[in-house]
Residue frames relative to the residue before (quaternion, step in Angstrom):
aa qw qx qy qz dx dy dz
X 1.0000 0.0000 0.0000 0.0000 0.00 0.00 0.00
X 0.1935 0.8202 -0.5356 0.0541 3.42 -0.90 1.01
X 0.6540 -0.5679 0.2508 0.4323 3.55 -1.34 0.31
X 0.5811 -0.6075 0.4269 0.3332 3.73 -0.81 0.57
X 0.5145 0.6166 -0.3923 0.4485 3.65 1.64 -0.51
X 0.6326 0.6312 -0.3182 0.3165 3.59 0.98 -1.20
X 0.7492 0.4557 -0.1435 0.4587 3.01 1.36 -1.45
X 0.8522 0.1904 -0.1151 0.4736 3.64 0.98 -1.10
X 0.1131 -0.8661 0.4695 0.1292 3.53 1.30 1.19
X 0.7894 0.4257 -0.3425 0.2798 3.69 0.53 -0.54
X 0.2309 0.8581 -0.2212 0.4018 2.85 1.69 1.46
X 0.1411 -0.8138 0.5238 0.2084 3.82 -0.16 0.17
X 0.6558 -0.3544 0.2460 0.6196 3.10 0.91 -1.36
X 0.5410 -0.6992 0.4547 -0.1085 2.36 -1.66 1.90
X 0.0680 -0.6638 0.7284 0.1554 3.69 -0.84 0.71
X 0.4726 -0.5001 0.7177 0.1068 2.52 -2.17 1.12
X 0.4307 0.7171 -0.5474 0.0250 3.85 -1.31 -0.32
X 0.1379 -0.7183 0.6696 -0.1295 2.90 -1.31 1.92
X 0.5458 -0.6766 0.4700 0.1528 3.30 -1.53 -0.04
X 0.2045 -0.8246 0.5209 0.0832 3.67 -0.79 0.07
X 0.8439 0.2657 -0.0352 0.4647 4.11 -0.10 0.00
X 0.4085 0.6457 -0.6224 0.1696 3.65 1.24 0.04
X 0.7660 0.5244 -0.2621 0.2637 4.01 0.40 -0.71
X 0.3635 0.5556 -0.5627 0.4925 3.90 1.13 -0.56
X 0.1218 -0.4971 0.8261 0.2356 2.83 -2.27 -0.13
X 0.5791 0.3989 -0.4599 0.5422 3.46 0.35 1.38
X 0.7519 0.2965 -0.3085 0.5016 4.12 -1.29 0.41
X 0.5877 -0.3923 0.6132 0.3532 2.78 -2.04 -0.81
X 0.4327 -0.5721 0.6373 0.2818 3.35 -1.57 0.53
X 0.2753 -0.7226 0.6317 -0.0551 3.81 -0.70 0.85
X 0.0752 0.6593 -0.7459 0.0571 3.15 -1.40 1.23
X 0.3674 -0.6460 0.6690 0.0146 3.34 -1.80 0.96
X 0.2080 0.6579 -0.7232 0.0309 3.83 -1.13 0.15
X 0.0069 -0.7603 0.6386 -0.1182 3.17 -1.28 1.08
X 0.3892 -0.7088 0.5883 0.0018 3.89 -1.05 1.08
X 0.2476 -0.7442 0.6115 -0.1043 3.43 0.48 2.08
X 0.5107 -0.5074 0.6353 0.2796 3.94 -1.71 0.90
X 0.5029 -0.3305 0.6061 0.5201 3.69 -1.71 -0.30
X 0.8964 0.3139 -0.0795 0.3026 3.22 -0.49 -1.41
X 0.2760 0.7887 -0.4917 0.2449 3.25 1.57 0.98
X 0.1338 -0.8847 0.4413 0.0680 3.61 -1.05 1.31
X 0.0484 0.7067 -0.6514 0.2718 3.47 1.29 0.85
X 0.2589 -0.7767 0.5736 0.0255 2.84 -1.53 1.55
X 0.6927 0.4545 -0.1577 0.5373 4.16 0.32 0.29
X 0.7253 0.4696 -0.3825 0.3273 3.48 0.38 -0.57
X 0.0913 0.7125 -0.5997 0.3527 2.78 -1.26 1.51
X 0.7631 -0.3107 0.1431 0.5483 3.96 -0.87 1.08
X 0.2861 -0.7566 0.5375 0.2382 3.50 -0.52 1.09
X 0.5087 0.5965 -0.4651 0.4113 3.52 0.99 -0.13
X 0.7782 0.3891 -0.2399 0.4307 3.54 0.61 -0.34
X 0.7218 0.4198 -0.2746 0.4769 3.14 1.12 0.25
X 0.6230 -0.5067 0.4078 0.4346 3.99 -1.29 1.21
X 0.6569 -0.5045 0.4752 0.2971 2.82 -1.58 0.82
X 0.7945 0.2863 -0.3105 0.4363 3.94 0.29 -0.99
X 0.5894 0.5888 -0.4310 0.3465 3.39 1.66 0.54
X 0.5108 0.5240 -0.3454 0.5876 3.26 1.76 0.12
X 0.7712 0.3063 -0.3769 0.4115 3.27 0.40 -0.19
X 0.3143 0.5647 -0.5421 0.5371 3.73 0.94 0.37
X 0.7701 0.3510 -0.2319 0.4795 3.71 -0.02 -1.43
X 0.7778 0.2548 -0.4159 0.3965 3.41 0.28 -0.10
X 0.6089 0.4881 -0.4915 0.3865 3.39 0.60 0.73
X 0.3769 0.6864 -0.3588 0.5079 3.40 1.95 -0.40
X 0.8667 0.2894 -0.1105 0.3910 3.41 0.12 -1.66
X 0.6538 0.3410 -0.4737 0.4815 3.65 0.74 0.28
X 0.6197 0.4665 -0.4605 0.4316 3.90 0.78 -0.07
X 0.6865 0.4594 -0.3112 0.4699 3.69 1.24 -0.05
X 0.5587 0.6735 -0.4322 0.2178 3.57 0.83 -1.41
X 0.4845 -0.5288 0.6305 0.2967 3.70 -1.01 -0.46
X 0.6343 -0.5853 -0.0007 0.5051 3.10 1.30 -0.25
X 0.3407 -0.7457 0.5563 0.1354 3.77 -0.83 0.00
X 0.0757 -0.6216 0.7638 0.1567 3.73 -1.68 0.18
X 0.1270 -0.5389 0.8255 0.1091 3.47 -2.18 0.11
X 0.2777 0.6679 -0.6905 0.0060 3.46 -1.03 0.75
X 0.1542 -0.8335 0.5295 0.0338 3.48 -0.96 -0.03
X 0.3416 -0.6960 0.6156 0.1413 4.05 -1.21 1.22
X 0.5441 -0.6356 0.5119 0.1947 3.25 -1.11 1.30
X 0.5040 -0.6464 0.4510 0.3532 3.14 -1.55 -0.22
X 0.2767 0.6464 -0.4088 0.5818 3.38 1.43 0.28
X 0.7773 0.4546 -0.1878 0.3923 3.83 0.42 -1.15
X 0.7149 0.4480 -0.2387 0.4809 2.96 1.33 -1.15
X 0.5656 0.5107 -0.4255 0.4880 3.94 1.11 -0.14
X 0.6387 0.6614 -0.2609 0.2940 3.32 1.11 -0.56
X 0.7766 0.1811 0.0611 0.6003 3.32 1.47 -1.17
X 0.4675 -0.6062 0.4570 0.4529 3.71 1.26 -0.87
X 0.6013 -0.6010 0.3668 0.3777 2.79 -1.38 0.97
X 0.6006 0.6007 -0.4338 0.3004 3.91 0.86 -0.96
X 0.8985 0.0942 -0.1451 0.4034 3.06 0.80 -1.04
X 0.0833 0.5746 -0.6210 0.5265 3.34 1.12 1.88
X 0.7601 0.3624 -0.3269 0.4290 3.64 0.03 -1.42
X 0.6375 0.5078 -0.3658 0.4494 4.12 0.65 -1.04
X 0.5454 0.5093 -0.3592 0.5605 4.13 1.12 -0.99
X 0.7762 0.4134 -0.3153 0.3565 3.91 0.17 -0.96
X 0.5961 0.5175 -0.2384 0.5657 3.28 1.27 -0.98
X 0.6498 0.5638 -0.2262 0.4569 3.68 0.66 -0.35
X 0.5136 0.5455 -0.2709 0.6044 3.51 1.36 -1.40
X 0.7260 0.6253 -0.1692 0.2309 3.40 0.26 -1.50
X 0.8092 0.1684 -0.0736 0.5580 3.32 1.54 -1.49
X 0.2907 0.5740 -0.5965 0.4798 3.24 1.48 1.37
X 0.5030 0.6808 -0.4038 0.3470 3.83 0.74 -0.68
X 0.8127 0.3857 0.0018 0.4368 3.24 0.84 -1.79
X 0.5843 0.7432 -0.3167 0.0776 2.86 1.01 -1.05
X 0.6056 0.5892 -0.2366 0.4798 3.74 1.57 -0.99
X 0.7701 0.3949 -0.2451 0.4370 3.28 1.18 -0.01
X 0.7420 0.3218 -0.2907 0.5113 3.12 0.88 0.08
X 0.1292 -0.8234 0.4895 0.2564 3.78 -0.85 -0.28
X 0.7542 -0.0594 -0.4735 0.4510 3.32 0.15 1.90
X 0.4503 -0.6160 0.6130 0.2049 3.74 -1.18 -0.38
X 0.0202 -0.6997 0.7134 -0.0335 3.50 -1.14 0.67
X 0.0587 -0.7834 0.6006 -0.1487 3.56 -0.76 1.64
X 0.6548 -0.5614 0.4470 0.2371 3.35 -1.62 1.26
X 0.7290 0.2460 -0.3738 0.5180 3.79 -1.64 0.33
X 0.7477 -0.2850 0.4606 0.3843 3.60 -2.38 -0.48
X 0.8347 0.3287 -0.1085 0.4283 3.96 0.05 -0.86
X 0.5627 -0.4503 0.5892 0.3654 3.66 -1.61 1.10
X 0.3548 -0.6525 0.6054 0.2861 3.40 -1.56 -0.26
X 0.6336 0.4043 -0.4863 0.4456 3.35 1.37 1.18
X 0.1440 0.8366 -0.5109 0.1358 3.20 1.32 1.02
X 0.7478 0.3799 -0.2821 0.4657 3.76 1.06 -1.05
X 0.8136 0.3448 -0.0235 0.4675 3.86 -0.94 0.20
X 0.4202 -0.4824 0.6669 0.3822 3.77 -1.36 -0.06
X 0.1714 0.6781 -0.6485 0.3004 3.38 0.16 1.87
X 0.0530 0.9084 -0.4143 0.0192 3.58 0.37 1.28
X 0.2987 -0.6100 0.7213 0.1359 3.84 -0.60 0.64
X 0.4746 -0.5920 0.6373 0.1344 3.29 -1.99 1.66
X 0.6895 0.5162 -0.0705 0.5032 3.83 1.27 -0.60
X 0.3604 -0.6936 0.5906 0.2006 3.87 -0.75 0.92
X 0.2515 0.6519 -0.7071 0.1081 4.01 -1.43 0.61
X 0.6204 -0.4236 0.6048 0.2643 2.85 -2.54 0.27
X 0.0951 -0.4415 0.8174 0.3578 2.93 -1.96 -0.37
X 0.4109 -0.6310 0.6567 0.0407 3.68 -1.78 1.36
X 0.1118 -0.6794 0.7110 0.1428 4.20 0.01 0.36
X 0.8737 -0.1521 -0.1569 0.4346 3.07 -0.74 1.93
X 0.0620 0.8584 -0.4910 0.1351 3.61 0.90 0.82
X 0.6058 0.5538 -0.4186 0.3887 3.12 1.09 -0.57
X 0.6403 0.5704 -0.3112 0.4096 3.61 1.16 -0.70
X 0.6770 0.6301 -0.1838 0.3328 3.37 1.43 -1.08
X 0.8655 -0.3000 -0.0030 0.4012 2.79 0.70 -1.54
X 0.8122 -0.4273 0.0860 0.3879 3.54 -0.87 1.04
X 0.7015 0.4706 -0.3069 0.4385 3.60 1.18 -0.57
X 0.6485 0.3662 -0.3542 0.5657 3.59 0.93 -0.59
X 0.5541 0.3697 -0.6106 0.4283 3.81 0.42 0.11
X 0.3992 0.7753 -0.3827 0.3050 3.45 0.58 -0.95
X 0.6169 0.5343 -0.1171 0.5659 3.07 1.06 -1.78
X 0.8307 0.3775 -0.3384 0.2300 3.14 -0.32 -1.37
X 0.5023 0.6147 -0.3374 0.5059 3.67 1.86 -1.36
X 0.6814 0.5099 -0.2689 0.4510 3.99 0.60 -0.69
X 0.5278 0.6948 -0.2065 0.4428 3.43 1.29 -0.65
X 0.7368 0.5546 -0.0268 0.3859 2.78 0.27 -2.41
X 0.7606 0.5426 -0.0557 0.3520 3.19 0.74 -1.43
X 0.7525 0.4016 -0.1136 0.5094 2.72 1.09 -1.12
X 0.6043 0.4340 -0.3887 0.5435 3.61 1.41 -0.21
X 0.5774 0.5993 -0.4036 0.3802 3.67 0.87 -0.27
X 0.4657 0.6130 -0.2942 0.5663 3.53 1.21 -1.27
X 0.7715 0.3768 -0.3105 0.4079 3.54 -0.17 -1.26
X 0.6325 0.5441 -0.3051 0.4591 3.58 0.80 -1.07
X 0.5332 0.5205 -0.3524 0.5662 3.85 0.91 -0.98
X 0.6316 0.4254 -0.3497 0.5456 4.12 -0.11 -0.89
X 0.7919 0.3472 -0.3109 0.3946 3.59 0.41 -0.99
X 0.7495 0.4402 -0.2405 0.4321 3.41 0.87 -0.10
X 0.3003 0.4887 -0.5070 0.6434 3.53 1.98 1.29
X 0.7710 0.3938 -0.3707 0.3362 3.67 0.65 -0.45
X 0.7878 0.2261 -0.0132 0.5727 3.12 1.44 -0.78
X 0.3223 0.8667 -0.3559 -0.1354 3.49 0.49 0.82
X 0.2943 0.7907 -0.4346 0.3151 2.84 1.27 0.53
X 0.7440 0.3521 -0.3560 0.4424 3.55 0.81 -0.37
X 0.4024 -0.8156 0.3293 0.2537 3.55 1.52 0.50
X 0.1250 -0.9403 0.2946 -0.1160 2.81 1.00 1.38
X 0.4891 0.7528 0.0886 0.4316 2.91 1.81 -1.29
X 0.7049 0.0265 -0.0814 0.7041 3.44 1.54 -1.10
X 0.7379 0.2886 -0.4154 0.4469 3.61 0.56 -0.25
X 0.5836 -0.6057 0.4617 0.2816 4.05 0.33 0.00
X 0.5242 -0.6614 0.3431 0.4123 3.24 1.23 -0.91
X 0.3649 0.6740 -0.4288 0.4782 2.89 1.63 1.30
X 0.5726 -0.7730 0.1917 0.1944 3.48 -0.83 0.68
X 0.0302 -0.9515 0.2955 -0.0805 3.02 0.73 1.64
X 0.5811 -0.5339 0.2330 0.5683 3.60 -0.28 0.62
X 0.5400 0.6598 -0.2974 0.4296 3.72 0.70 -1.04
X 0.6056 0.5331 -0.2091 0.5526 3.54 0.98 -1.92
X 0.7363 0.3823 -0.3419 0.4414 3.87 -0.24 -0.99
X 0.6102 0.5867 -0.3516 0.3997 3.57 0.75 -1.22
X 0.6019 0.4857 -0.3232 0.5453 3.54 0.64 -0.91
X 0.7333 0.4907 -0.3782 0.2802 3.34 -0.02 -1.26
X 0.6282 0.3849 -0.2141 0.6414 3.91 1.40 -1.06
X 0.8493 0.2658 -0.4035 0.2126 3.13 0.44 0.60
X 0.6410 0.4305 -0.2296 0.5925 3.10 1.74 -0.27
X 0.3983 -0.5738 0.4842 0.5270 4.14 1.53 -1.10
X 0.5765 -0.4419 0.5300 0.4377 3.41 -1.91 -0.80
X 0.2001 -0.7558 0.5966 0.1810 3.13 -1.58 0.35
X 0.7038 -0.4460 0.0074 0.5529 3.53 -1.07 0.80
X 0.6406 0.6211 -0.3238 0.3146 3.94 1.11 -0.66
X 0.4236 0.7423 -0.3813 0.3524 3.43 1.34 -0.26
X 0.1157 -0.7087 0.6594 0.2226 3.92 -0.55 0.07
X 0.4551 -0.7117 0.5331 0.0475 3.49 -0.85 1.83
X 0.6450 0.5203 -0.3154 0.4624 3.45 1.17 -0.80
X 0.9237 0.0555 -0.1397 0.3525 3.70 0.70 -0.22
X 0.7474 -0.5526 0.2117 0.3021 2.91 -1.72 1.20
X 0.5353 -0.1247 -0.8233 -0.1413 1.11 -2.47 1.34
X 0.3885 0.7263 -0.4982 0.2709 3.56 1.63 -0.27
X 0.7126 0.5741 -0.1866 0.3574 3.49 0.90 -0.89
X 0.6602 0.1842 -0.2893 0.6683 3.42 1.39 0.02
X 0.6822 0.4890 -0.3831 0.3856 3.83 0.36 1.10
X 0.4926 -0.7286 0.4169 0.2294 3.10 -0.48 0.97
X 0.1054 0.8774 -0.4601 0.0859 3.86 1.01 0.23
X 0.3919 -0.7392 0.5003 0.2230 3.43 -1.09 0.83
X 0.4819 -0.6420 0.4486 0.3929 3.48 -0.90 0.29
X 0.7196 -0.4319 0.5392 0.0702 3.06 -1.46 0.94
């Protein structure tokens, strides 16, 4: 894991931006960009997927009291039946580095593809896509710990309204528990209709 300065020196400042939620079939898919210092010294951060839960949330209080600055926005699940999750996630990521975008002067995003791959979906600001950036470098993990978090939180709130689908421990992935509910109680409005198994079942509504 290193700093994105090391790599793109003809850089001022760099956005990070990752994602959170493309898989549940429950929430919103969540995106995060955030504007790391050179001489940032957060110690740990790295692929929030690999790190404990109260070890992401240490870092994500670390990295928003330090960042230069940061967004969280996020595309319902309503949104995401509407268009697909790809290009829900490319629309969220996109929302995200319109936030930043006047401040910084390029971006470096998680997975193979810009998030103006679909459409005349244009960005005021030049970036990469990084295959596994989150692993690489320190600003798109940055992202991802800001992500993560912040779709979990949202999922917790959603699982005082609904806890029956136990929202709480599975995120809104499709856990045995999770399905059980689903044949027995239906979907609610958070459910994404577009994917399986909700999509081949005839579930009642919630």
């Amino acid at each position: 894991m290193i700093s994105e300065y090391q790599t793109y020196k003809n850089y001022g400042r760099i956005i990070g931006v990752d994602e959170a939620g493309r898989g549940p079939i429950a929430g919103p898919v969540v995106a995060a960009a955030v504007i790391l210092s050179k001489d940032c010294r957060i110690v740990g951060i790295d692929d929030s997927k690999k790190l404990s839960k109260s070890k992401r949330e240490k870092l994500y209080e670390e990295i928003i009291q330090s960042a230069k600055c940061y967004a969280i926005t996020k595309v319902t699940a309503k949104k995401i039946d509407k268009i697909n999750i790809l290009k829900a996630t490319f629309l969220a990521m996109r929302n995200v580095i319109r936030k930043l975008e006047s401040l910084a002067d390029y971006y470096l995003v998680d997975g193979p593809f810009l998030p103006t791959k679909f459409g005349n979906c244009k960005l005021n600001i030049e970036g990469k896509a990084i295959v596994k950036g989150d692993e690489k470098f320190i600003c798109i993990a940055a992202a991802s710990i800001l992500a993560k978090v912040s779709r979990d939180n949202l999922m917790m709130k959603y699982h005082k309204k609904y806890p029956q689908f136990d929202f709480k421990n599975n995120k809104g992935y499709p856990t045995k528990k999770h399905i059980s509910a689903l044949e027995k109680y239906g979907i609610a409005l958070i459910h994404r209709k577009s994917f399986s198994p909700i999509s081949e079942n005839e579930y009642k509504k919630y």
